[in-house]
Each structure stands twice: as C-alpha cells, then as structure tokens.
C-alpha positions in Angstrom: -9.4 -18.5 -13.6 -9.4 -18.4 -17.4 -6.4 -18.1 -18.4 -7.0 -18.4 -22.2 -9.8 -19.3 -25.1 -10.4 -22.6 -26.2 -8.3 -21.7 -29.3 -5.3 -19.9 -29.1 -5.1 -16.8 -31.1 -1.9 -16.7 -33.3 -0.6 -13.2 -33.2 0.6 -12.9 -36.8 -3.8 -12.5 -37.0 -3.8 -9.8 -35.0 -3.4 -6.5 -36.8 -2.3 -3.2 -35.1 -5.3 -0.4 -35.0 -5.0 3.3 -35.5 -7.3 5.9 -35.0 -8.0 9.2 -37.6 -9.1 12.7 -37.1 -12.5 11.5 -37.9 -12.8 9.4 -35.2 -13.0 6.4 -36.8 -10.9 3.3 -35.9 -8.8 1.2 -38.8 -6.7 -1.6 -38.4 -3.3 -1.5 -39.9 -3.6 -3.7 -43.5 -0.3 -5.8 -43.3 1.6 -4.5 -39.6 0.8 -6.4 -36.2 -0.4 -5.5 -33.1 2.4 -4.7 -30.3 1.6 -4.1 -26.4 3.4 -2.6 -24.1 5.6 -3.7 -21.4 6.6 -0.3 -19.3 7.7 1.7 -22.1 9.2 -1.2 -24.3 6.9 -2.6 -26.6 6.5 -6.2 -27.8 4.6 -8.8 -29.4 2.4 -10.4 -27.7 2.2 -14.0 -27.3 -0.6 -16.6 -27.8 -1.4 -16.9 -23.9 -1.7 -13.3 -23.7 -4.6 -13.1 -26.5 -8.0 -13.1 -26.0 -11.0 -11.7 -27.4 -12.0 -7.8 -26.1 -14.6 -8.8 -23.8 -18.0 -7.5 -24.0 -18.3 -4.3 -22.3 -15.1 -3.1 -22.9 -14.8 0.4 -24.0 -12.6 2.1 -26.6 -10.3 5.0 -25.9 -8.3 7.5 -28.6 -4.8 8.5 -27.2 -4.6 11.7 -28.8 -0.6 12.8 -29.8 0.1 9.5 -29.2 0.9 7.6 -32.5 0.5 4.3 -32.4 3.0 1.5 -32.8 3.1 -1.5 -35.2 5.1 -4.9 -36.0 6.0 -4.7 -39.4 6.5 -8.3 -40.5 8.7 -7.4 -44.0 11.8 -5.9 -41.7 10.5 -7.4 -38.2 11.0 -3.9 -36.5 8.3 -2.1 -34.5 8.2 1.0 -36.4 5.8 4.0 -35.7 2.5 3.8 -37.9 2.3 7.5 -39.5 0.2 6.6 -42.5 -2.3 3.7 -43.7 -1.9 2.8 -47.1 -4.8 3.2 -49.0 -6.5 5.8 -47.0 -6.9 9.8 -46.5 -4.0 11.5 -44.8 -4.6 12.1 -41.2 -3.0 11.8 -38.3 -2.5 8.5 -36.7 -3.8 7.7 -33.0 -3.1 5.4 -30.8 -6.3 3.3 -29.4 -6.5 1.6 -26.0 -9.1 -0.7 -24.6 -11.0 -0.3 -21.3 -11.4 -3.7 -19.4 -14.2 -4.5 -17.6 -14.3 -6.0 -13.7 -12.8 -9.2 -13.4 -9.9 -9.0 -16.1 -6.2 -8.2 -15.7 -4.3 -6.8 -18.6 -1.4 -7.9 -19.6 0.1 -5.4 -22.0 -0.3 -1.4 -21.9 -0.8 -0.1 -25.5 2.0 0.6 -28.0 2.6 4.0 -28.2 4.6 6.8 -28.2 4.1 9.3 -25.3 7.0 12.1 -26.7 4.4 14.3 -28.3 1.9 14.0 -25.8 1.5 17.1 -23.1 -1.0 16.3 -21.0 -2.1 13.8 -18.5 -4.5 11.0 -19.4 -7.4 10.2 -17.3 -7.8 8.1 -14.3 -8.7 4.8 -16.6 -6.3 1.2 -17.0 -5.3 1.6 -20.4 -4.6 -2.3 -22.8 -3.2 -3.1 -25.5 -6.2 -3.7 -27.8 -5.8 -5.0 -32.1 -8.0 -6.2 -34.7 -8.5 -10.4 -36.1 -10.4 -10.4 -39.1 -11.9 -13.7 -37.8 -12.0 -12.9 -33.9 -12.9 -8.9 -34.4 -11.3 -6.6 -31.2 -8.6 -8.7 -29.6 -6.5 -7.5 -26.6 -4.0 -8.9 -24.0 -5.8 -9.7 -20.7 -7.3 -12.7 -18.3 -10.4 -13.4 -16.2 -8.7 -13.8 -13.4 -12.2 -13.8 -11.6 -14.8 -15.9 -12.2 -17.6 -13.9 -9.8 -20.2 -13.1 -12.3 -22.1 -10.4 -10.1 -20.0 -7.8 -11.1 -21.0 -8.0 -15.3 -22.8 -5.2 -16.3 -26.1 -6.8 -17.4 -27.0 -7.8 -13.7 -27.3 -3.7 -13.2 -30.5 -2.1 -14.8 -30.5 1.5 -14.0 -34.3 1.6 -14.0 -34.4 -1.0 -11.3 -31.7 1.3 -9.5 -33.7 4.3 -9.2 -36.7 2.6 -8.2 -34.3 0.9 -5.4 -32.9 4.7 -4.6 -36.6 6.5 -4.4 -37.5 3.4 -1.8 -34.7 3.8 0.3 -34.4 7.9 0.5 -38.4 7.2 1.2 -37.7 5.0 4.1 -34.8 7.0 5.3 -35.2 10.8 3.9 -32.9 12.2 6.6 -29.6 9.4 6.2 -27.0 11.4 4.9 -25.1 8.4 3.9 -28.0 7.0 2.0 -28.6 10.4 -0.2 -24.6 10.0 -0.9 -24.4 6.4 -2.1 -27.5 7.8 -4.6 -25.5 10.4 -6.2 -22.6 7.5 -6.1 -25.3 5.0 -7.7 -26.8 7.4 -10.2 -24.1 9.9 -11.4 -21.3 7.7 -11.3 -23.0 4.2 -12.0 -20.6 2.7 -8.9 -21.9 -1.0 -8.9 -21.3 -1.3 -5.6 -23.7 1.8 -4.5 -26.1 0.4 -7.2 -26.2 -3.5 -4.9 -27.3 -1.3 -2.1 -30.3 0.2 -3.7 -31.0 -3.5 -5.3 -30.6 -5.0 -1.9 -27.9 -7.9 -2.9 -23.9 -8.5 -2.9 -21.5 -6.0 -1.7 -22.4 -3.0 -0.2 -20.3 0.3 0.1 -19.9 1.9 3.6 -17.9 5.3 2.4 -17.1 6.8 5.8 -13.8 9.4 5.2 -13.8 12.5 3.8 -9.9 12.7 4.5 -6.9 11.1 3.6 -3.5 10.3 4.8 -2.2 9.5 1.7 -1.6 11.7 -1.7 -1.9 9.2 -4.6 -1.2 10.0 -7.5 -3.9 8.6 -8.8 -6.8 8.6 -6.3 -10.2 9.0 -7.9 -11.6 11.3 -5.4 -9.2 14.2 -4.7 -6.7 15.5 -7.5 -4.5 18.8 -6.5 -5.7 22.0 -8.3 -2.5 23.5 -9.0 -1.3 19.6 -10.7 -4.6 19.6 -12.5 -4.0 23.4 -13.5 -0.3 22.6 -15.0 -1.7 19.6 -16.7 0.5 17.2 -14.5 -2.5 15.6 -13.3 -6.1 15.1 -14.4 -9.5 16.2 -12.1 -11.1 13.4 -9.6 -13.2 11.7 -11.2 -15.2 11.4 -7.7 -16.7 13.5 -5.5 -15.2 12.4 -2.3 -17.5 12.3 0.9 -17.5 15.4 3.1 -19.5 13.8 6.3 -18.2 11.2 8.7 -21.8 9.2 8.6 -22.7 8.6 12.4 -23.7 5.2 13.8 -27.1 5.5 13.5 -27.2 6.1 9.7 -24.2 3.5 8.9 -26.6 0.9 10.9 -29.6 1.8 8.4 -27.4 1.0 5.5 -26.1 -1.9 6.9 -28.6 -4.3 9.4 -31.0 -4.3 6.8 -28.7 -5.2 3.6 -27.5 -8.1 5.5 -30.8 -9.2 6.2 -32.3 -9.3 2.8 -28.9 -9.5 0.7 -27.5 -12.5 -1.2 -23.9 -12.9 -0.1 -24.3 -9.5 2.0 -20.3 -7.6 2.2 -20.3 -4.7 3.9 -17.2 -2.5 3.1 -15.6 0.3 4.1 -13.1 2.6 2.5 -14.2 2.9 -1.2 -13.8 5.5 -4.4 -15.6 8.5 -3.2 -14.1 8.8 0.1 -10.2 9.2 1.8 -8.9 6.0 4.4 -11.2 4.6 6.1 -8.8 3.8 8.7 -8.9 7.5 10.0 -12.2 6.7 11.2 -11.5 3.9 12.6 -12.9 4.2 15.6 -16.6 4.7 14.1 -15.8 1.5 12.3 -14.9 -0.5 15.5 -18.2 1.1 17.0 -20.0 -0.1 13.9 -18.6 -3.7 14.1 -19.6 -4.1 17.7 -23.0 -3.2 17.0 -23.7 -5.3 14.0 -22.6 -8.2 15.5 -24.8 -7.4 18.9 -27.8 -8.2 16.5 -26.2 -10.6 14.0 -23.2 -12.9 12.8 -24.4 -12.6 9.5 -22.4 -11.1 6.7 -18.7 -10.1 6.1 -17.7 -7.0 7.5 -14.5 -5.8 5.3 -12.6 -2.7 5.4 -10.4 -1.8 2.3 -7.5 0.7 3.8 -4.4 2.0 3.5 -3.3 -0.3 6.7 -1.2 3.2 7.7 -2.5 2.4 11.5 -0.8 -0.8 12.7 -3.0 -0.3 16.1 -6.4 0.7 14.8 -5.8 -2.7 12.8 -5.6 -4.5 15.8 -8.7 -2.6 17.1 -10.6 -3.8 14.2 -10.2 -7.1 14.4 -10.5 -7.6 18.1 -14.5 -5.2 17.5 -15.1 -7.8 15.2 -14.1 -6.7 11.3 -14.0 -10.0 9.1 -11.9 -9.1 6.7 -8.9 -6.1 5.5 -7.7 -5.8 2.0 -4.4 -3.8 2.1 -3.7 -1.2 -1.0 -0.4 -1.8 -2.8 1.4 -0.7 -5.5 4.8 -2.7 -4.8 5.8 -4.9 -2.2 9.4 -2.7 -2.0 9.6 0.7 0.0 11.4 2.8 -2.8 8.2 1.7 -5.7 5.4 2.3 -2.6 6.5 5.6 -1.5 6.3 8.0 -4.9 2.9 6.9 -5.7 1.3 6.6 -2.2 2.8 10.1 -0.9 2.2 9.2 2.9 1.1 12.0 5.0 2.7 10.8 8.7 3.0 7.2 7.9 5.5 5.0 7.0 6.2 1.8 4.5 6.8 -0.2 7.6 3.8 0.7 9.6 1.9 -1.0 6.4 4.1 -3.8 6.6 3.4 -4.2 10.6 -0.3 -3.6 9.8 -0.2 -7.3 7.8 1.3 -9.1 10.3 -1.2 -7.6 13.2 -4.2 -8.5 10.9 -2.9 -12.1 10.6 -2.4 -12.3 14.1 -6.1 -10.6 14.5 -7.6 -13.1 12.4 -8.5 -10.8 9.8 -8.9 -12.5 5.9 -6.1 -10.9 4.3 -6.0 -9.6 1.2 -3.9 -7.5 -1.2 -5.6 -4.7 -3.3 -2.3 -4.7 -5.9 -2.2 -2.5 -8.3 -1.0 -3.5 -11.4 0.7 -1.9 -14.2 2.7 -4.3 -16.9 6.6 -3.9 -17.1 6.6 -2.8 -13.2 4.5 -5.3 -11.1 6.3 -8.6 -13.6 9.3 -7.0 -13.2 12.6 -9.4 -11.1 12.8 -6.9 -8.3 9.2 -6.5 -8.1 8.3 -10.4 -8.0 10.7 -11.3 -5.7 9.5 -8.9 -3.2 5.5 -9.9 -3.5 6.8 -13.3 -3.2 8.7 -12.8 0.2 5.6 -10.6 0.8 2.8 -13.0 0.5 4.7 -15.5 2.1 5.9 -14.1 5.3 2.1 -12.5 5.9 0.3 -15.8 4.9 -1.7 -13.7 2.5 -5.2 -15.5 2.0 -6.2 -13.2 -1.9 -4.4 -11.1 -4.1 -6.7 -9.0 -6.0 -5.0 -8.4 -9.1 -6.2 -4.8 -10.1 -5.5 -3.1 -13.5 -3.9 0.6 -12.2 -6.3 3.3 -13.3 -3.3 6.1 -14.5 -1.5 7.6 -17.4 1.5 5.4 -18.1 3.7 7.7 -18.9 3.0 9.5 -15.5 3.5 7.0 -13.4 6.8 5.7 -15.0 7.6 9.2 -14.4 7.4 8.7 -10.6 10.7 6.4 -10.6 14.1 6.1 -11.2 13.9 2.4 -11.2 13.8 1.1 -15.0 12.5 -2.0 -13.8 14.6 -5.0 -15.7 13.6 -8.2 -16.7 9.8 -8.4 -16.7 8.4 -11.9 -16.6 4.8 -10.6 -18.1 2.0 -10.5 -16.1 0.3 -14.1 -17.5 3.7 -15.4 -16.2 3.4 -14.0 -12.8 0.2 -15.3 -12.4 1.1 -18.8 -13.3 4.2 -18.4 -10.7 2.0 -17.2 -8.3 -0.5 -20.1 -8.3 2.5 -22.3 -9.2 4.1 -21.6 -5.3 1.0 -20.3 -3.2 -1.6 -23.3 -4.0 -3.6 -21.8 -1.3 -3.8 -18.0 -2.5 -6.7 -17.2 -3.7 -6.5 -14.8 -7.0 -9.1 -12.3 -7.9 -10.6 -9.2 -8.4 -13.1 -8.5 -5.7 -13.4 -8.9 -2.2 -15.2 -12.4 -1.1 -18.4 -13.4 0.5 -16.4 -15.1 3.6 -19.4 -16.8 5.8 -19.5 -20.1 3.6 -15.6 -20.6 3.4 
C-alpha cells in the first residue's frame, strides 16, 4: 500500500481551486487548499497529499462556493472573488478517484446554497502545486494494477462482445453484460468480453435493501423532488438460468488469468435473493473444475442462504457496510425484512463456512474515522476474524448522507490514521480495493 510519494508535499504549496461561470478552473493566488472532514473543513496534512492520479476526473459543484485557508488571518474563509480576475461566481471543484485509491478528505465547501442532489460519484478534496500540478488527499491502498484504465481498449472490447454474442446469440446474460460493457464502460463486464480477471455474474433484478445511494434503482418520486438523483444503472430484469450463467462462467475460468467469478454487482439488486440459483451454480462449476474463485458480493441479509453457499461450494463473500454500529447501518441501508443482526450472524456463519471474508466498507471521511465508528470496526473485524477490508470511497452527495443521521460523529482520527491503526492491530488483514484471486493464497 502506498501510503505517500517519495517527497512529501508541504501544504502551504498547495493552493485552493475555484471554478468560474466559464468553466474554467483557477487556483486561488495566495489562499490554501482545505478538505473536508464531514462537514468541518481542515488543512490537510503532508501524509494526506499526493499527486491527482492519472485518470482522475474533474467535477464543478455548482452553488457550492468553495472554501480556502487564508494564511494572513489563518481562518478558512469562503472564496467569493479571485483577485485579479473577471467577476463570476465561485465554484467549488472536486476530484474523481480512480480504482484503487481511498480519499481522505471530501472537498471544502459550502452546501447552504445548494438545492439539489449531487450525483452518485465519491467526491475529494482536490488543489493546485505550482510544482506538482493537481494535488488531492487520497492513498493507493491497492496495489492490483488490472484495474487501471489503459489495460481496457474499447476497440478490443467490442471485438470481444461481437465474438461472444456470435457464439451465444440467445444468452440473455451475455447480451446484458454487453450493454454493461459498452454503455457504461463497467471494467468488470469489459474482462468478460477480453477473457481475463474478474468476471461479473449479475443475477438479481430485486432488492431487499433501499440504499440511498444504490446505482441501479433510485425512487421516482425522491428523484422528482430533487432529494435524490436517477440510477446511474440499468438494473437486470431477468434471473439468468443455469444454463446461460454456465456459458459465462466454465469458459472464463478456462481461458482467464486469475479467473473471479462474482456475483451481486452494479446493475443488479442482492444477489442473495437468488441464492438458491447461485448454490446451483457453485455445485455445477465445481462438478467440472476447482479452478477459479467463486465470490458473491451481498448484503449478507440471509444468515442461512450464507450457510448454503458455502457448504455448495462459494469461495469467497464480501459483506456491504457502511458502519459497523446498527444506528449508522440502518438509515442508509433501508432494510426491507431484514435486520442489522441477521448481517452480523451472516459473518460469523461464513467464518464458520469457510468463506474468505471480506468487508465492502463504505467510506466517507469525518464518519468512518470517526471514535464511535472505529471502535466498532475494530470489535467488528476482530470478533469475525475478517480476512480484507476493502476500503471503498462512498459514491453520494455529502450533504445527503450527513443528512441521514443525528449522530455528529466526534473526534475523527482521519482516514490515513485509521488505516495505519488498522494495519497497526490486524497484521493479518489484508487492505484493498477489490476482491482477490484466492487459488494461489
């Protein structure tokens, strides 16, 4: 895990960066860069710095003005102007990680003017270094490179989907995971169609959860008030039979490098309401083969279709989480028929099932780092034996999902410090961003 450059960044270089009504993006001339922590903002510090890295994108937070250290009175103070340039209204700016880093810091803003929701992206702190360039609060926290973006060239996807829909024109699944590939640029339905890594298995179309901020179903009457933003997905509306899940998967595991096969991803509900296909599945694949890691990414809502997973012959579960405490889990999950401690009995039943465990936790700065928060994950990962922790930025407007809670979360620690703590008291947890390739561990 990288946990900073070479050469630490000193953040009196750092300069806070505003956006116009022309679309262009200026740094600040004299004022530094905050970050957010929750709602507070701060400075950052040198181990939080590191360059934007590439493939990062650039956002505008329209009616959200941005936020600056101004060294002469050592206040953060709102940026409304930029001396020496036109009048215009100042926007805030946010940066877009790529796979494989954790932010640290949310961007300084202010949300007070802002009335409507922000899409479904993980918004960081992002600020200008004459000498660096874009500079912005985060870690690799993964050092799996087959995730970057240059290992995906669309022209060698399409070739990959017009062979596959050739070989199997009637495979439902197959013409899904080539919208998926295609329209949405998933990477995972794009190693499918080049026949390596981690393969998606989307198998759902229903859900029993309401997150607030699922990518593939958004209520119409939130997204019609503005308290919510569309789907960015279009979720499955099939459950894939045997036959077709069998054509995605035998053959991926027999050409593939590192060959995962998962279920429960982006365009589809929990897979675990279908977990009786996937047992079916699991028996079958490893009737011809015990090659390849069969994972499941759920809600873990079932404690006894856990168990029935693991005894068919799943290899691995990576358990969704916002917070390891009841009152944090429950506003943003929305459980349909399921409660906080069924999740926590569905850990324990896939240690005891021998299932790799892993946490899918959802990360947002100021709540994850924050005393109440750590302690909990702490007891959590140590009562479950957890074996990864996939540290995942949470794709959601910040101010909509501080929103959810009455909790004003004291005394953060900062993510970087929670990471260090984490490796500091669970040398054997593994910390990441995507699911592992399990057959040579």
């Amino acid at each position: 895990m990288s946990m900073s450059t070479s050469k630490p960044i000193d953040p009196d270089s750092v300069y806070a960066l505003v956006a116009n009504d022309k679309g262009e993006i200026l740094d600040h001339p004299a004022w530094n860069m905050l970050g957010a922590s929750g709602l507070n903002s701060r400075r950052p510090t040198a181990a939080e710095l590191i360059p934007l890295p590439e493939a990062s994108r650039l956002f505008f937070l329209p009616d959200c003005p941005p936020l600056g250290w101004d060294p002469e009175t050592g206040e953060n103070r709102a940026i409304t102007e930029l001396p020496g340039a036109e009048a215009s209204p100042c926007i805030g700016v946010a940066a877009f990680l790529p796979p494989a880093y954790s932010r640290f810091l949310l961007p300084a803003v202010s949300y007070n003017k802002k009335e409507y929701t922000l899409p479904l992206w993980a918004y960081a702190a992002v600020g200008w270094s004459d000498e660096i360039g874009y500079v912005t609060c985060a870690c690799r926290i993964d050092e799996n490179r087959q995730w970057e973006a240059e290992y995906f060239d669309d022209d060698e996807v399409v070739a990959g989907v017009d062979r596959k829909l050739a070989l199997y024109p009637d495979n439902r699944l197959i013409n899904h995971m080539s919208r998926c590939a295609i329209d949405y640029h998933c990477f995972a339905a794009k190693n499918f169609f080049l026949e390596r890594w981690e393969c998606p298995l989307p198998v759902s179309p229903t859900c029993n959860a309401n997150c607030i901020g699922c990518l593939s179903f958004q209520e119409e009457q939130a997204v019609a008030k503005g308290e919510s933003c569309p789907a960015s997905h279009d979720r499955i509306n099939f459950v894939p039979s045997l036959d077709e899940l069998l054509e995605v998967a035998l053959p991926h595991i027999k050409v593939a490098e590192n060959p995962v096969l998962s279920f429960g991803q982006g365009c589809e509900g929990d897979p675990i309401l279908q977990a009786d296909r996937i047992c079916e599945f699991a028996r079958s694949v490893r009737r011809h083969t015990s090659a390849g890691t069969l994972n499941v990414n759920t809600n873990a809502s079932l404690p006894y279709k856990v168990s029935a997973m693991a005894e068919a012959g799943m290899d691995a579960i990576r358990v969704s989480l916002n917070s390891a405490r009841k009152e944090v889990y429950l506003p943003y999950y929305r459980p349909r028929n399921y409660t906080f401690a069924a999740v926590m009995e569905s850990l324990k039943r896939a240690r005891a099932g021998g299932l790799h465990l892993a946490l899918n936790l959802l990360v947002m700065p100021g709540v994850t780092d924050s005393k109440r928060e750590v302690d909990a994950l702490l007891k959590l990962v140590e009562r479950y034996r957890i074996d990864q922790i996939q540290m995942r930025n949470l794709c959601i407007d910040p101010r909509q999902y501080f929103d959810l809670f009455a909790d004003d979360f004291p005394e953060p620690m900062g993510i970087v410090n929670l990471i260090q703590r984490l490796r500091r008291e669970f040398p054997q947890l593994h910390l990441g961003y995507f699911n592992r390739y399990l057959n040579n561990l």
